[in-house]
C-alpha positions as CSV (number, residue, x, y, z in Angstrom):
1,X,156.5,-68.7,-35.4
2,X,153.0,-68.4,-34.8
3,X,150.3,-70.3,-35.9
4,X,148.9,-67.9,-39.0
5,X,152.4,-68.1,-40.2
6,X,153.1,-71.9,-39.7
7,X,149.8,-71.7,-42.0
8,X,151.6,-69.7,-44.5
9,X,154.1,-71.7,-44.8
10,X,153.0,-74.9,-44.9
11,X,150.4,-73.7,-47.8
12,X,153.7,-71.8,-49.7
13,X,155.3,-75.3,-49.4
14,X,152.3,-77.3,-51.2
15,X,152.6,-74.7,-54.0
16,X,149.3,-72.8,-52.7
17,X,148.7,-69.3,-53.2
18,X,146.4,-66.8,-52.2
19,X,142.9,-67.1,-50.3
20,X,143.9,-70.7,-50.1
21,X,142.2,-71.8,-46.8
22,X,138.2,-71.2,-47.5
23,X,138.4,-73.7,-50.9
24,X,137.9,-77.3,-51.2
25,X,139.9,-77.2,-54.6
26,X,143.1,-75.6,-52.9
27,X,142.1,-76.1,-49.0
28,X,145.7,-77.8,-47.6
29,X,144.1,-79.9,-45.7
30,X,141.9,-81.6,-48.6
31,X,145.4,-81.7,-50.6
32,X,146.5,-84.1,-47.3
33,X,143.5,-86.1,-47.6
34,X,144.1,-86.4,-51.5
35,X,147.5,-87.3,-51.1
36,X,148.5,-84.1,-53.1
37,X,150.9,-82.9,-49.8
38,X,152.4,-85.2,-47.1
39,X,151.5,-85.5,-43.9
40,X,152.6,-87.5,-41.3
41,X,149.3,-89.5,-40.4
42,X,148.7,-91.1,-37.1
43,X,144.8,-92.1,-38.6
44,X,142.8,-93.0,-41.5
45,X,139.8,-94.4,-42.1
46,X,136.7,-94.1,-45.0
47,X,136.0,-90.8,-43.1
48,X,138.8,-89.0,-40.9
49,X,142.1,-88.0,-40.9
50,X,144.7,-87.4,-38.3
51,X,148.4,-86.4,-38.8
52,X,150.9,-84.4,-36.9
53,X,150.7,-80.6,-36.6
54,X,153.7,-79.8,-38.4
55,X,154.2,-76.7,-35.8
56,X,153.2,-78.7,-32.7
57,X,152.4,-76.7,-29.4
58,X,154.4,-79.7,-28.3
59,X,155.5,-82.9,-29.6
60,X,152.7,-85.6,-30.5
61,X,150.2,-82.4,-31.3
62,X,147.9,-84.0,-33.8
63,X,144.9,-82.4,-36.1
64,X,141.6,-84.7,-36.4
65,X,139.9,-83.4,-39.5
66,X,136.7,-85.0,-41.3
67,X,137.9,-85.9,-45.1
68,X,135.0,-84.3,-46.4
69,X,135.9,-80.4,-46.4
70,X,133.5,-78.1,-44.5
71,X,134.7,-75.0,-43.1
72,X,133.2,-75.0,-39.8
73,X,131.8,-77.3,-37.1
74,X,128.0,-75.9,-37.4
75,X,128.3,-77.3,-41.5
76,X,128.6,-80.8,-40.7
77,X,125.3,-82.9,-40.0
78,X,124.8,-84.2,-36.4
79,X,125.8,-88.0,-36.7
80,X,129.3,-86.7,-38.6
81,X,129.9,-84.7,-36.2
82,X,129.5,-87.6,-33.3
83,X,131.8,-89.6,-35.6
84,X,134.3,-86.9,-35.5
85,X,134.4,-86.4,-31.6
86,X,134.5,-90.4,-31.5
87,X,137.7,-90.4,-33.3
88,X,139.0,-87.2,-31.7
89,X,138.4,-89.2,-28.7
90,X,140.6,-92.5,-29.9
91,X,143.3,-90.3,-30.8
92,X,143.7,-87.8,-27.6
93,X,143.9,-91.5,-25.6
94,X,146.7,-92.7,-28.0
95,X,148.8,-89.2,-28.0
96,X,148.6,-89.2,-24.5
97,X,149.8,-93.0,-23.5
98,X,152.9,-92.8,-26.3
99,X,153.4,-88.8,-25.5
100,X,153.3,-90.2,-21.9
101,X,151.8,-86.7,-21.1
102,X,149.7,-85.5,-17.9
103,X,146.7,-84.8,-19.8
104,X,145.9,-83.2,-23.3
105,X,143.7,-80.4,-24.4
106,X,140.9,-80.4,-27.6
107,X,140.9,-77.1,-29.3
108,X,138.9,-76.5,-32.2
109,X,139.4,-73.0,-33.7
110,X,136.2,-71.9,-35.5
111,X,135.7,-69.0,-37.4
112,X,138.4,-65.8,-38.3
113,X,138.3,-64.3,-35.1
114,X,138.4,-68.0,-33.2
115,X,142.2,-67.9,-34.4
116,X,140.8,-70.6,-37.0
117,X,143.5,-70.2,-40.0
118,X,143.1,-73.5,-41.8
119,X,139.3,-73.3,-43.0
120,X,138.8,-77.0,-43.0
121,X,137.3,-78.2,-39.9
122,X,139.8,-79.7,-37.5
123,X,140.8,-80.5,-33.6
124,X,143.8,-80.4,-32.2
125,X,145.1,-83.0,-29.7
126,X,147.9,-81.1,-28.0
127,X,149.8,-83.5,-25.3
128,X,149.7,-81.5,-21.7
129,X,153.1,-81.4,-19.0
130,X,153.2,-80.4,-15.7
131,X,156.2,-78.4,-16.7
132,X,155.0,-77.2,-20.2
133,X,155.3,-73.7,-21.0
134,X,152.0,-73.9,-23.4
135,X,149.4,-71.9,-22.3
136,X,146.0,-71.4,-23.5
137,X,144.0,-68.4,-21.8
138,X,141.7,-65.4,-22.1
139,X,140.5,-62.3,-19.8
140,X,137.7,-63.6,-17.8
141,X,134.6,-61.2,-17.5
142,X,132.0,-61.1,-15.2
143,X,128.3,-60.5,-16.6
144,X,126.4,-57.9,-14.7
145,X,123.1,-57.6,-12.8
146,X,120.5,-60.0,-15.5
147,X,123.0,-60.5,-18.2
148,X,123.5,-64.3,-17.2
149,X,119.7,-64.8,-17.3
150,X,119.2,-62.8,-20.6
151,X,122.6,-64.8,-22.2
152,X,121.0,-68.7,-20.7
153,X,117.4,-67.1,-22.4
154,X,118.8,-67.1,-25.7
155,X,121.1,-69.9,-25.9
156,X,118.7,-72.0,-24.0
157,X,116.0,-70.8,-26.8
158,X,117.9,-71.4,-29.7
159,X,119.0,-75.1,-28.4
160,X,116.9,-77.7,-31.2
161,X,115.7,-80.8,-29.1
């Protein structure tokens, strides 16, 4: 199943209906931190979340998700944000030592055509093997005379000090 429709069904399951991934009221992932759906958490505190993907890429795969719903990562303030990764951080070191994995990847999916699904900000903490057949990947490009200039220009620019 893939992961649009491990969405679905999860949200079908909690009784949700619709365009229910872009509001706090009916976001699945505010009806876990309201203890309106189970989850299987790994992590509370006054803040954050984290719980098992219930579709895991493989098994320990958790979600870190502030409580307080925002869709995106640009939406929450700086020092939330720092929070956030801290705890990201504590959890990827505990999935790994009880997954006994090789390493992990930290995904975040933002925006529709990131592959985000769930429009509550989240990470995932998916447990890496040597041996796994999960694969993350994309076509590499190659930028052509200037671009790379013109491309660290503008993102340089735009960068707030």
């Amino acid at each position: 199943m893939d992961a649009e429709g491990a969405a679905a069904d999860a949200g079908a399951a909690a009784g949700i209906k619709g365009d229910w991934m872009a509001d706090e009221k009916d976001c699945l992932f505010c009806k876990i931190v309201r203890g309106e759906v189970p989850s299987c958490k790994v992590y509370e505190d006054e803040h954050f979340i984290a719980f098992l993907d219930l579709y895991p890429a493989n098994k320990g795969h958790t979600l870190v998700a502030p409580k307080k719903h925002a869709t995106g990562l640009l939406e929450i303030p700086p020092k939330e944000a720092e929070r956030l990764v801290d705890v990201v951080q504590k959890v990827a070191r505990s999935v790994k030592n009880a997954t006994k994995a090789d390493g992990f990847n930290v995904l975040m999916n933002d925006g529709k055509a990131a592959g985000q699904i769930i429009f509550h900000v989240h990470f995932h903490v998916m447990p890496r093997y040597g041996d796994d057949k999960m694969r993350i990947g994309w076509e590499r490009q190659i930028y052509k005379e200037g671009e790379m200039e013109e491309y660290r220009r503008k993102i340089a620019g735009g960068i707030k000090k």
